[in-house]
C-alpha positions in Angstrom: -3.7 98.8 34.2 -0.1 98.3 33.9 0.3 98.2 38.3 -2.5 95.6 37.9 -0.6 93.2 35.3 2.9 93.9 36.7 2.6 93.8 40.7 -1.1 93.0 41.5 -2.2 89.7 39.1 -1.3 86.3 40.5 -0.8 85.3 36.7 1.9 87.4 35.8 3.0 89.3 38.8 5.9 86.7 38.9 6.7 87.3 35.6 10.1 89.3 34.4 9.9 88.8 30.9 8.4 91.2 28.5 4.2 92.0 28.1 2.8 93.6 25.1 0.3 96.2 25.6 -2.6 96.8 22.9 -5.3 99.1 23.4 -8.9 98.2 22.0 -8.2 100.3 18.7 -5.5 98.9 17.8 -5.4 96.1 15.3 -2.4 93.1 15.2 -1.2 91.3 12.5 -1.3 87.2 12.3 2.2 87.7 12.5 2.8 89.8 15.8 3.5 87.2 18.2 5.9 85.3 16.3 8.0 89.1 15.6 7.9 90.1 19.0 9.2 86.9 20.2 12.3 87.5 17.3 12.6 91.4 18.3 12.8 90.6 22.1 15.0 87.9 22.0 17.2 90.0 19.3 17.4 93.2 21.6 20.2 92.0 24.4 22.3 91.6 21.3 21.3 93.8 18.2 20.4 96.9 20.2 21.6 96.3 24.0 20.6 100.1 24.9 16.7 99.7 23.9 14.4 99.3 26.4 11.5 97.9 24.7 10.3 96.1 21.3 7.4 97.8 18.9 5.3 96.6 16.2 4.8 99.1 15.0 6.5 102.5 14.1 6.2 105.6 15.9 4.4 107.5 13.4 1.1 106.4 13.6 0.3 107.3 9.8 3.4 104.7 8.4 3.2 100.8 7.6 7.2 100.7 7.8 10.0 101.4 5.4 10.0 98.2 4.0 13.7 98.1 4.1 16.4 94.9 5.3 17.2 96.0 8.2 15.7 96.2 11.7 14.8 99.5 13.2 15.7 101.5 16.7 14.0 105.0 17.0 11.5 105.8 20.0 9.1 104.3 21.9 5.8 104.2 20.1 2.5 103.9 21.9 0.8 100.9 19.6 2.2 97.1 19.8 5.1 97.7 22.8 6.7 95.7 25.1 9.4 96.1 28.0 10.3 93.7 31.0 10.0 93.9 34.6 13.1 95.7 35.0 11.9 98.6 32.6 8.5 98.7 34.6 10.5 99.0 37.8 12.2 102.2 36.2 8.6 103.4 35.1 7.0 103.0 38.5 9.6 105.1 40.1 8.6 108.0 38.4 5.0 107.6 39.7 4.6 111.1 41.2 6.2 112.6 37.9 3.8 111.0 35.7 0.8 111.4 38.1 1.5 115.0 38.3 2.2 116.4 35.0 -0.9 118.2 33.5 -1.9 115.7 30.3 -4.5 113.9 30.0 -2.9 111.5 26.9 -0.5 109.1 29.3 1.8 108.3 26.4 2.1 112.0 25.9 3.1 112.0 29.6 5.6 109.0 29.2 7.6 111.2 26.7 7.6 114.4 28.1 8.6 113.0 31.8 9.2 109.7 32.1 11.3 109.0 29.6 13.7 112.0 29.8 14.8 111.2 33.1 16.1 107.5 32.3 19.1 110.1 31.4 19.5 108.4 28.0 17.3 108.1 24.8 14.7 105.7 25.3 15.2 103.4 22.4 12.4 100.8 21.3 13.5 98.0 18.3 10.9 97.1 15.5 10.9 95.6 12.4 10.8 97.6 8.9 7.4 96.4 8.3 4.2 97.2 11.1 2.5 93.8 12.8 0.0 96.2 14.7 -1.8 99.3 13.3 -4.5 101.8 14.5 -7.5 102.6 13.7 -9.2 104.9 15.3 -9.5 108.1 13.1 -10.8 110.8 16.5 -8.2 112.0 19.3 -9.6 114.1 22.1 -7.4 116.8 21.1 -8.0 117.1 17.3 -10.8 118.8 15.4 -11.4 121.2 18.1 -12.7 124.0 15.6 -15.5 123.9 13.1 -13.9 123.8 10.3 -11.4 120.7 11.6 -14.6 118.6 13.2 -13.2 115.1 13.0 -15.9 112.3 12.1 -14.9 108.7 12.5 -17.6 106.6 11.0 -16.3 103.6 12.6 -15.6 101.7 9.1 -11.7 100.1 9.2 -10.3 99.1 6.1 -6.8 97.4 6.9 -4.7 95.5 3.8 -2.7 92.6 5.5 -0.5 90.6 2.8 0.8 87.3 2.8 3.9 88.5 4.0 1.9 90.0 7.0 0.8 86.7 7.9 3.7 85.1 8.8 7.2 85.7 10.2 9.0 88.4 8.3 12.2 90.2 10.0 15.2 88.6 9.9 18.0 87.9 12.4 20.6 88.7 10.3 19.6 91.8 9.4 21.5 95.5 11.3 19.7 97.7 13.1 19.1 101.5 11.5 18.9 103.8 14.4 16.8 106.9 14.1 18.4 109.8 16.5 16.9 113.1 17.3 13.3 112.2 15.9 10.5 114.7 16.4 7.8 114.4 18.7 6.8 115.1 22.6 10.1 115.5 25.0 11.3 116.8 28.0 10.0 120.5 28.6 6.8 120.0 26.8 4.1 121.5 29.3 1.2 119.6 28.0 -2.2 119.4 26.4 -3.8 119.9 30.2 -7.1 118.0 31.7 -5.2 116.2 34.1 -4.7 119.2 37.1 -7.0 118.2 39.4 -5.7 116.7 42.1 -8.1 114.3 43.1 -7.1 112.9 39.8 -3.4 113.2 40.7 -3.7 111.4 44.0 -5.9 108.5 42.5 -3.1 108.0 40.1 -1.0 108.1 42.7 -2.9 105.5 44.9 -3.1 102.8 42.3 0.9 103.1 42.0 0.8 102.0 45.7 -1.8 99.5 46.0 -0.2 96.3 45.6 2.8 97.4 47.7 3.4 97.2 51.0 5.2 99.7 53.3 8.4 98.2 52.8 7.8 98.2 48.7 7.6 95.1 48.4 4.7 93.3 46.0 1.7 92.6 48.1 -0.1 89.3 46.8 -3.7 89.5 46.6 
């Protein structure tokens, strides 16, 4: 998906500016587009070292903390969006990522990807979520009988008035969140992805838009 938008569409392949990714369980806010525009134009100057913007935090289970300030902590996989020169970085891990034995990619992007940038890979959001999710069911949860996980498919989101419209401020300093807990380098992963006609099919669509010479080859 993301070497179709980046290098193979005729619609945005040209584009360097940044693309939000959202999945088909994950719901947005009325008021996402107008905050991502004010967290991606705020980043070159509020938090010059992130590479992305989130709308959302990277624990799944919070809203935000509600606080005046905006927030740097990392990347979260609901609501993000980097720029061409961050994809660029991403795609040149393409072995790494194709090869490490997970089958969740965002668990892949932190325990590969990410690490070897060589710096913490910072995302900036606001204090309050613009994008939740809500699917209940991961493949790797409620494995054992007694931990079954039913999802009945019923959503019951709360979105405020203040949800609706713009609500993080430029004024406002950043609170940075270091040495958070989650998925990092040396994690060995969940497995399901060791086969390597998998491997090499990931590896393939990495390549097909470019050319030889790696450039972008127009459809």
């Amino acid at each position: 998906m993301m070497n179709t938008v980046w290098d193979g569409l005729s619609e945005t392949r040209a584009h360097s500016g940044h693309v939000l990714f959202i999945e088909e369980d994950h719901f947005i806010f009325p008021n996402a587009y107008r905050n991502l525009q004010i967290l991606t134009s705020l980043k070159p100057m509020k938090c010059p070292d992130c590479y992305a913007a989130n709308l959302a935090p990277s624990d799944v289970n919070s809203r935000g903390e509600e606080w005046d300030s905006l927030v740097a902590e990392r990347m979260g996989n609901i609501g993000y969006s980097f720029n061409r020169t961050v994809w660029k970085k991403i795609h040149n891990k393409a072995k790494e990522f194709c090869f490490f034995d997970d089958y969740n990619w965002d668990i892949t992007m932190w325990a590969t990807v990410y690490p070897s940038f060589g710096s913490p890979v910072y995302t900036l959001r606001g204090p309050r979520t613009s994008a939740v999710h809500f699917g209940k069911c991961g493949l790797h949860q409620g494995q054992g009988e007694n931990k079954a996980c039913i999802d009945n498919g019923m959503a019951n989101i709360r979105v405020d008035d203040h949800d609706k419209v713009s609500n993080i401020d430029s004024d406002w300093d950043v609170h940075v969140y270091k040495n958070q807990p989650g998925y990092k380098a040396g994690f060995k992963g969940w497995g399901g992805w060791g086969d390597d006609r998998d491997r090499h099919l990931c590896l393939s669509f990495a390549d097909m838009y470019r050319s030889s010479k790696g450039t972008v080859t127009p459809l």
